[in-house]
C-alpha positions in Angstrom: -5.0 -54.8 79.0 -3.1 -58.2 78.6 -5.5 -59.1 75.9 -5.0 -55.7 74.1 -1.0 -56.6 74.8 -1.3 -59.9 73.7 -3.2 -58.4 70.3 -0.2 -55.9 70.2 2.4 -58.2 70.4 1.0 -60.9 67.7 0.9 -57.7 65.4 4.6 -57.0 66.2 5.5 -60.7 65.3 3.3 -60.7 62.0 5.1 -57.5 60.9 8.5 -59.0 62.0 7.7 -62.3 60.0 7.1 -60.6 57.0 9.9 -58.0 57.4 11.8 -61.6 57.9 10.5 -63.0 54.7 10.8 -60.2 52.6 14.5 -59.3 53.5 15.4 -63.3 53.3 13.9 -63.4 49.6 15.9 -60.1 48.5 19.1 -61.8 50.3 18.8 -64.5 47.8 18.0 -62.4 44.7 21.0 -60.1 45.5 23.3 -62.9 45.5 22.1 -64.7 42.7 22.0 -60.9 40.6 25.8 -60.5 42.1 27.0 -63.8 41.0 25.8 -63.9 37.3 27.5 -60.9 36.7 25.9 -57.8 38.7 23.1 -55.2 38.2 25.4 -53.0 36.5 26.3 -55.6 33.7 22.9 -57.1 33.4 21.6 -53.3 32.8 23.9 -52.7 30.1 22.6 -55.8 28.0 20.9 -54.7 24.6 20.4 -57.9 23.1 21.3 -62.3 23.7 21.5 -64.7 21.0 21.3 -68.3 22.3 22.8 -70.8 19.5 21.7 -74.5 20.8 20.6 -77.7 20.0 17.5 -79.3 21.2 17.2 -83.4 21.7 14.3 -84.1 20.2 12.9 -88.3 20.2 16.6 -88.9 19.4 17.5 -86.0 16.3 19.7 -82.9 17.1 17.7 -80.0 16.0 19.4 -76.4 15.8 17.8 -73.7 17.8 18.3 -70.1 17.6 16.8 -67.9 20.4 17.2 -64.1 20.2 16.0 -61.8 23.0 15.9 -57.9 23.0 15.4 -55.3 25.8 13.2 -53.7 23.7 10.9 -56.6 23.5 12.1 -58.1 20.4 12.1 -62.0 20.2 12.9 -64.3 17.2 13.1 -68.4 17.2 14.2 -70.2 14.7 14.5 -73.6 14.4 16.5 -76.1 11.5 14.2 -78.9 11.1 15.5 -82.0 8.4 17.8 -79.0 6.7 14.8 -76.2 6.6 15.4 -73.5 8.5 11.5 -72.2 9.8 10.6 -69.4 12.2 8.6 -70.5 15.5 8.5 -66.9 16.8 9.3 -63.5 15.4 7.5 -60.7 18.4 9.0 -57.3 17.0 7.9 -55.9 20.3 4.5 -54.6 18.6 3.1 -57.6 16.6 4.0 -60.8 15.8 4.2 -64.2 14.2 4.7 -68.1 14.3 4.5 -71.0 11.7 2.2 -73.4 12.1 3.8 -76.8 12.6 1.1 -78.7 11.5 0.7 -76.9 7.9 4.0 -75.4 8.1 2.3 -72.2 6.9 3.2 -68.5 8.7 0.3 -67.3 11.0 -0.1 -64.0 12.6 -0.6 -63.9 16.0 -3.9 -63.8 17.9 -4.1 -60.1 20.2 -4.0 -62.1 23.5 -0.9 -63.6 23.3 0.6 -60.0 21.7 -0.6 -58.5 24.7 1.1 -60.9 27.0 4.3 -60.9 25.4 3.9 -57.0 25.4 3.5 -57.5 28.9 6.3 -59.6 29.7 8.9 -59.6 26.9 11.0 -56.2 28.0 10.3 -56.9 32.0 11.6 -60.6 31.9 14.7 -59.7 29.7 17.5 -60.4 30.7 16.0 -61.7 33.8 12.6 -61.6 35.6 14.7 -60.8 38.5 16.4 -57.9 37.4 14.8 -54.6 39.3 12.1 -57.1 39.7 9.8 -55.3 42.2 10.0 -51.9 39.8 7.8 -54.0 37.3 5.9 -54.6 40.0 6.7 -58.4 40.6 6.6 -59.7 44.4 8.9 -62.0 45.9 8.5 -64.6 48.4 10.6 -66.6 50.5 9.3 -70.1 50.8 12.0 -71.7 52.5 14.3 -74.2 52.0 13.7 -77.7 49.8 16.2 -79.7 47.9 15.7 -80.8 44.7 17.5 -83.2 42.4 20.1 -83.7 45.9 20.9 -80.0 45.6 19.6 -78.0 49.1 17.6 -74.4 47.4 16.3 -71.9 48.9 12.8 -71.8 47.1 11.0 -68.1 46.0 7.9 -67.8 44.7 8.0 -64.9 42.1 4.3 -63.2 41.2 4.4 -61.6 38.1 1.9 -58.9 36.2 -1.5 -61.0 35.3 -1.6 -62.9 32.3 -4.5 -63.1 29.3 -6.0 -66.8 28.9 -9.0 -67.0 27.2 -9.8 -64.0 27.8 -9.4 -63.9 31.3 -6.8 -62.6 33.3 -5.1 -64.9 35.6 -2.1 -65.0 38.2 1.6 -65.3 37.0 3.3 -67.4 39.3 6.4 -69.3 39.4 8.5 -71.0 42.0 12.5 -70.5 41.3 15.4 -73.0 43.5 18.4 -71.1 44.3 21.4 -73.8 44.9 22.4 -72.3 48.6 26.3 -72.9 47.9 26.3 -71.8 44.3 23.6 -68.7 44.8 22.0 -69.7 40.6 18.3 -70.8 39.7 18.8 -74.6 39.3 14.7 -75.5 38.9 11.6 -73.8 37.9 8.2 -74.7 38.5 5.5 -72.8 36.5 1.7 -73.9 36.7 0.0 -74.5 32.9 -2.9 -72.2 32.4 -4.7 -74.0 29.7 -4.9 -76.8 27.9 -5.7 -80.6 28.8 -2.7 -80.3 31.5 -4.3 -77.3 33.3 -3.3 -76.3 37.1 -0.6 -79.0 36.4 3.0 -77.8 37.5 5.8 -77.9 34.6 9.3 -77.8 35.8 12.6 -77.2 34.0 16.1 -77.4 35.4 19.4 -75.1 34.5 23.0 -76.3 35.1 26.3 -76.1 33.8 26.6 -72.1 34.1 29.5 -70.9 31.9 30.7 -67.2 32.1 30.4 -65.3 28.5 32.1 -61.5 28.3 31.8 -61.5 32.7 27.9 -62.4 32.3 26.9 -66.3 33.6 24.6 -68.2 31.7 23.6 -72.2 31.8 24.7 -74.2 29.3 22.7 -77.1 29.5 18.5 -77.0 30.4 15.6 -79.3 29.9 12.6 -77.2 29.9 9.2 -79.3 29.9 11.2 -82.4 28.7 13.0 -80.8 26.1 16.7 -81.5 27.0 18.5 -78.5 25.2 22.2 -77.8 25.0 23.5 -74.2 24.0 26.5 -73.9 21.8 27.4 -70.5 21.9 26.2 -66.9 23.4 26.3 -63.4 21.6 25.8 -60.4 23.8 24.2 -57.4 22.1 24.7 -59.1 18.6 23.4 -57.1 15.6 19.5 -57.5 14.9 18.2 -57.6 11.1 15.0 -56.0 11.3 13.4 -58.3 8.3 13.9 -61.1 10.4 10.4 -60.0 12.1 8.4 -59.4 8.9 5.8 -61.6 8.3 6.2 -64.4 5.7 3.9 -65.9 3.4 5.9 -68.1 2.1 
């Protein structure tokens, strides 16, 4: 009987833990949903455009970033006065230029099928409704990075197509305690000669645009970028998306 009570009770305290862990890592997506500008809000988002500029080995390059609910996604960059599109996703099919022979390539059906597959559930935030697309989010526990105490959450997203092969989607997010907003992110690189390395890119300077917070300032992989200006639900020209030739 005590070892049948002892098995009973290190049940209870597994169940417990979880129940712990689980309500600790919705605690810390509530607040961070609340205080960018609420479910309600986020819902009713259509559309973002992102006007920035990236710091690139010195030069100020021009970066335009437009995100849909639908799935949509266009990048376009102003390289030396050319204006060039990096990614144009309709939500169906898509295309990049290649930088190397500046020429317009359709893209392959893998990476299609993984922006299908994360495109409308990550806009306008992976955290949005996130365990309705099935995502699962742990509580790690507190770390500070950068002097800044977080509470740290690992977010496991819908499986991902490399090579071929379908492979975890897993990032770690840092909530600032005091300020409740994603400050790091830590993603591991599938492929590639950097492979089951971690990448990390940091947010800051949130600024509030029509009662919606965004950051201002991020360096993603490296890449310091600055954004100039935010459009909520902006008009979307449809021939943006068709594929170019030329």
């Amino acid at each position: 009987m005590k070892k049948l009570s002892l098995f009973v009770q290190t049940i209870i305290f597994s169940l417990a833990f979880t129940n712990v862990q689980a309500q600790t890592a919705d605690e810390v997506v509530n607040k961070y949903i609340e205080t960018i500008g609420g479910k309600e809000k986020l819902e009713a988002l259509n559309a973002v455009k992102m006007e920035m500029v990236a710091n690139y080995q010195g030069m100020e390059i021009p970066v335009q970033v437009t995100s849909a609910k639908d799935g949509k996604m266009l990048v376009k960059i102003n390289l030396m006065g050319k204006e060039m599109t990096q990614v144009a996703f309709d939500g169906t099919s898509g295309w990049s230029t290649n930088m190397m022979t500046m020429k317009a390539e359709k893209m392959n059906s893998e990476d299609i099928e993984n922006l299908k597959n994360t495109s409308t559930k990550d806009f306008p935030d992976p955290f949005l409704n996130y365990k309705q697309k099935g995502y699962v989010a742990d509580y790690i526990g507190k770390e500070t990075k950068e002097g800044t105490e977080c509470h740290k959450i690992k977010l496991t997203k819908n499986q991902v197509v490399v090579n071929g092969e379908k492979v975890d989607d897993v990032s770690f997010y840092y909530f600032d305690t005091e300020n409740n907003v994603i400050v790091m992110t830590e993603t591991e690189i599938k492929e590639g000669q950097m492979k089951g390395q971690m990448a990390s890119s940091t947010s800051g300077n949130y600024q509030e645009v029509d009662g919606i917070y965004f950051p201002f300032t991020m360096n993603q992989f490296g890449q310091e970028m600055t954004i100039k200006k935010i459009t909520l639900n902006p008009t979307i020209d449809l021939k943006e998306f068709e594929f170019k030739t030329e």
